[in-house]
C-alpha positions, 0 to 999 in steps of 0.5 A: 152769172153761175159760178161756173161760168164765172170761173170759165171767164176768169180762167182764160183771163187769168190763162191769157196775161200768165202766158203772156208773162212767161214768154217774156221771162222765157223770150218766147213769142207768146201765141205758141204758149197762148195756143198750148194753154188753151188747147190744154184748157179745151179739147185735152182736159174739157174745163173749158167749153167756149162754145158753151160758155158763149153760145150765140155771144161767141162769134160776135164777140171774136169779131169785136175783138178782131176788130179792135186789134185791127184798129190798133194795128192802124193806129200805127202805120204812117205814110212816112214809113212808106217812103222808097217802098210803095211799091214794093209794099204796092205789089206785096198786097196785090200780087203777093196776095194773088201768089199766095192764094193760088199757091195755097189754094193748089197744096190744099187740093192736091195734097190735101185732097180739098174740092176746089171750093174749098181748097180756094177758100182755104188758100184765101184765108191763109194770104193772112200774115198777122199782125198780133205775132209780126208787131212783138217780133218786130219790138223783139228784133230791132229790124233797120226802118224800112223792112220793119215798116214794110212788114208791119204794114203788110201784116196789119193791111193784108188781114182785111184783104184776106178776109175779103178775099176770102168772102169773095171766094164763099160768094162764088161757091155759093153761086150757081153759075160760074159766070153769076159767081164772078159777077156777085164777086166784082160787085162784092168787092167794089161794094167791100172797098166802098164801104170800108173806106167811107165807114172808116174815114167817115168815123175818123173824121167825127172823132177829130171834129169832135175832139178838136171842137172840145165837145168831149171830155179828156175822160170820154176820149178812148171810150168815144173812139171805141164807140165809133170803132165799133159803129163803123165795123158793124154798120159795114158788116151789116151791108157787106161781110167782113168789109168791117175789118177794112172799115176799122183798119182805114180809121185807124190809118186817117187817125194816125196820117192827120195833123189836127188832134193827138191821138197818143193817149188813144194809141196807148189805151188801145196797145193796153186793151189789144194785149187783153184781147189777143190774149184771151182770143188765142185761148178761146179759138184754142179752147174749140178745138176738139178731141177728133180734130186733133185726130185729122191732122196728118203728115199731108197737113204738116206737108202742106204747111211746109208749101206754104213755108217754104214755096207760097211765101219765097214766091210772092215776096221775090215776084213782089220785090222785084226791080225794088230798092230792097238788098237780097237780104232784105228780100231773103228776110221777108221771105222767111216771115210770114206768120199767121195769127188771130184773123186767120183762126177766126176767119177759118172758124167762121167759114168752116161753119157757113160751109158745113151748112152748104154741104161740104162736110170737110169744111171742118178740117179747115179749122185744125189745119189753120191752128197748125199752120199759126202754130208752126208758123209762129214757132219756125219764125218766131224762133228763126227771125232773130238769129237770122237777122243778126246772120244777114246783118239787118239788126244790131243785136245790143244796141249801144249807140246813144240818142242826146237831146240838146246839141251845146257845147258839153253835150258835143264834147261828151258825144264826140268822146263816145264816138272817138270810142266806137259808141254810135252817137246822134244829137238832136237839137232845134237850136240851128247854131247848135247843130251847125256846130255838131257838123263841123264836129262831124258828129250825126245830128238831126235838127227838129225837135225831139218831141216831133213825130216826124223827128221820131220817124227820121232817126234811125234807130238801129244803132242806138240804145238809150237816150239822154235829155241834156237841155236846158229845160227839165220839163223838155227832158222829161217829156223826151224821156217820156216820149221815147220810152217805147223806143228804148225802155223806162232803164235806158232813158235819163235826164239832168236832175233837177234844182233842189231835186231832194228828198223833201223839197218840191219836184219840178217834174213828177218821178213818174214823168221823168227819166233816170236822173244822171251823172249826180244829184248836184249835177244839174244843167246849170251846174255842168255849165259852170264846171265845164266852162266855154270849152269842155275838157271830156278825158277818156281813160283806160283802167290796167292791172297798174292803173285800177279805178281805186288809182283813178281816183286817188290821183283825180279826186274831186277835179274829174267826175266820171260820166260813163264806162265803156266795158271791155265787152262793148257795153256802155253804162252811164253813172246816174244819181241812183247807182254806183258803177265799179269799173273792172280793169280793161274798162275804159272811163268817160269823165269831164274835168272841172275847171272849177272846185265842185 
């Protein structure tokens, strides 16, 4: 490969995860960086060519890329998450979408001044809401169970449809009659749903025999399923246009609905990979902007990019949810969230070119507008969402509640100390007299295991923070540690250290399988059973200008061992092994009392 290529290829990698770093230092949703850096690297200054650097590879390339995204987005969503809301999510993707596209298709002709093929194109295009913005500001807000649900679904299953749709829109301009054009459309479609849900089920299904037979090794695993990924979406797009797209989302929605096999290592290979791409993606689409299609967007663009905002959106989300479950908060919320992401640049690219060659030679305005609307619809509600949820009352802002895995005695005394204190508790246990007793205490529990998807999918997590393993089995604590890491973080889950867990003596579980150690090093399981006794003594105390932490423990010394400071701002801190904790007057601490010497 030439240098300069080479250094193209390079660049945008390096452009891509660089863009991807500085939003989160600056807690910024990453596509606005991500479109800035390649228009910069593209149509501004011209170090990057893509349609050069590619050729002929370019489009198919994109589209791979759009369906491994797609793929991972499937990977995702389960059922359970649907629960109360089908119906709602049921009319979301059929007249929601329905709404949009007449909507849209109606700005881009009277205000844009689009013949009507296009402008119904176009309106197709943006029924689209994107799942590579809606998933980061999902993690990024903390939105309560089923409104996150309904979002993430809606955004990861409507991409297909609107690449549907939108092929079914071209076959009908491309008719010569209206009444033929119909026709080629309804059996499109049927042959489009067939399709998608044969190819996709169909290589879900070899992938789970074949790693439930163990005919493939651990190693082959990710590469086996991306293989099959990416027969099922060119095999369907060989038959029917992007009936691909809908092939790889129904594989990914069978892998994550079935019971035989886990497919954890695969999701998490794929969350890695789809980074990668949405990154590099972002700035090649940027990337073929050129000078001129800058020049064509006007105050009519910026108008019709505000229909969609702030008429198309409310319209289908308040149609959609009527009669439904859903609070008005909720509703006003989804109103104001929809933004767009890669599927609506690449779709409108491709279809900007087939038009081009049919005769319509605005065509190629679709693909500034397009990059307009993603750009304006990331930044308004990318920015917006937060605050607005925290207006509405539909996200806890600094969650400081607590998830406790293992429901004994001293586990119950210390939640019951944190929630006589306002700290939101839940306990989580398979022992049925353990959580018994959690219930009369009054405290939440949920009994399951831990280590359960469905336990994962059942606990809301709007009030909790952080989670802390507490079993009496240290390998059980740190694969919950483990588990729940993309819950909570790798800083806020932790773990009973273990026996002889010292410098130089034998690990019982890995440091990079395991959580923060708590409390102290000595302070294993068995041991707080032998300071607590059968009746655990928790103390809470407050600190005062009279009564100082250094007071607190020139009287307690030895006897009282503190476990965690609740701030005078609201936060919690937990004492681990590894860090010291100074708590300021106002503070209140949370400590056991030892019926025995330590």
């Amino acid at each position: 490969m030439p240098h300069q290529a080479l250094f193209q290829v390079t660049g945008i990698i390096i452009l891509g995860i660089l863009a991807q770093w500085v939003a989160w230092r600056l807690k910024l949703p990453s596509i606005l960086l991500l479109l800035s850096a390649g228009t910069v690297a593209g149509p501004l200054t011209g170090l990057l060519q893509p349609d050069t650097l590619f050729g002929d590879l370019l489009s198919p390339i994109v589209s791979l890329s759009v369906a491994v995204i797609l793929y991972e987005g499937g990977l995702s969503l389960r059922f359970r998450e649907l629960r109360d809301i089908e119906g709602v999510f049921f009319r979301m993707t059929t007249l929601g979408v329905f709404i949009s596209w007449l909507i849209g298709a109606m700005a881009a002709h009277y205000l844009l001044d689009f013949r009507w093929p296009i402008a119904a194109l176009l309106g197709a295009v943006f029924v689209v809401t994107g799942p590579t913005v809606i998933g980061p500001l999902l993690r990024h807000i903390r939105l309560r169970s089923r409104l996150g649900a309904l979002l993430k679904w809606e955004g990861i299953v409507v991409d297909p449809l609107g690449a549907v749709l939108a092929v079914l829109v071209f076959t009908m301009v491309q008719a010569d009659e209206i009444q033929k054009g119909v026709a080629e459309a309804g059996l499109d479609l049927c042959l489009t749903l067939a399709l998608g849900v044969v190819f996709g089920c169909a290589a879900a299904g070899i992938l789970i025999l074949a790693l439930r037979r163990f005919w493939i090794p651990d190693s082959l695993h990710n590469p086996v399923s991306l293989m099959l990924m990416f027969a099922s979406f060119t095999a369907a797009n060989a038959i029917q246009d992007e009936s691909g797209m809908l092939a790889v989302t129904v594989m990914g929605i069978a892998l994550a609905n079935q019971k035989w096999i886990s497919i954890q290592h695969v999701v998490e290979f794929k969350e890695t990979l789809g980074v990668l791409l949405i990154s590099c993606l972002f700035i090649l689409l940027a990337a073929r902007l050129r000078p001129e299609d800058l020049h064509r967007i006007d105050l009519k663009s910026y108008l019709f990019v505000g229909v969609m905002i702030f008429v198309a959106r409310p319209a289908s989300v308040l149609l959609s949810a009527w009669g439904s479950p859903l609070s008005w908060r909720e509703r006003f919320f989804l109103s104001c969230m929809a933004p767009r992401g890669i599927v609506a640049a690449a779709v409108s690219s491709v279809f900007a070119m087939k038009l081009t060659l049919d005769g319509y030679p605005r065509s190629v305005e679709m693909v500034p507008l397009t990059f307009l609307l993603v750009f304006i619809t990331v930044l308004v509600y990318g920015l917006c969402a937060r605050p607005l949820a925290r207006r509405l009352g539909l996200v806890n802002v600094n969650p400081q509640g607590i998830l406790f895995v293992g429901a004994h005695a001293w586990s119950r005394a210390l939640a019951g100390a944190l929630r006589k204190e306002g700290v939101p508790v839940m306990l989580v246990d398979t022992d049925w007299e353990n959580i018994s007793s959690a219930r009369m205490a009054g405290l939440p529990c949920y009994y399951g295991s831990a280590l359960a998807e469905k336990t994962r999918e059942d606990i809301d997590f709007g009030d909790l923070g952080r989670l802390l393993a507490v079993t009496a089995n240290n390998e059980v604590n740190a694969l919950a540690c483990l588990r729940y890491v993309e819950d909570f973080g790798r800083q806020e889950v932790y773990q009973l250290p273990f026996p002889f867990a010292q410098e130089g003596r034998h690990e019982v579980v890995p440091m990079e399988h395991r959580g923060r150690l708590l409390f102290g090093q000595e302070l294993t399981y068995s041991r707080l059973n032998e300071i607590m006794g059968n009746q655990p003594a928790v103390k809470t105390t407050k600190l005062t200008g009279a009564f100082t932490f250094k007071d607190f423990q020139a009287e307690h010394g030895e006897t009282v061992i503190p476990l965690f400071v609740l701030r005078m701002n609201g936060s919690v801190q937990v004492y681990t092994v590894n860090d010291k904790l100074f708590p300021q007057v106002e503070d209140s601490i949370i400590s056991i009392v030892s019926v025995m010497k330590t």
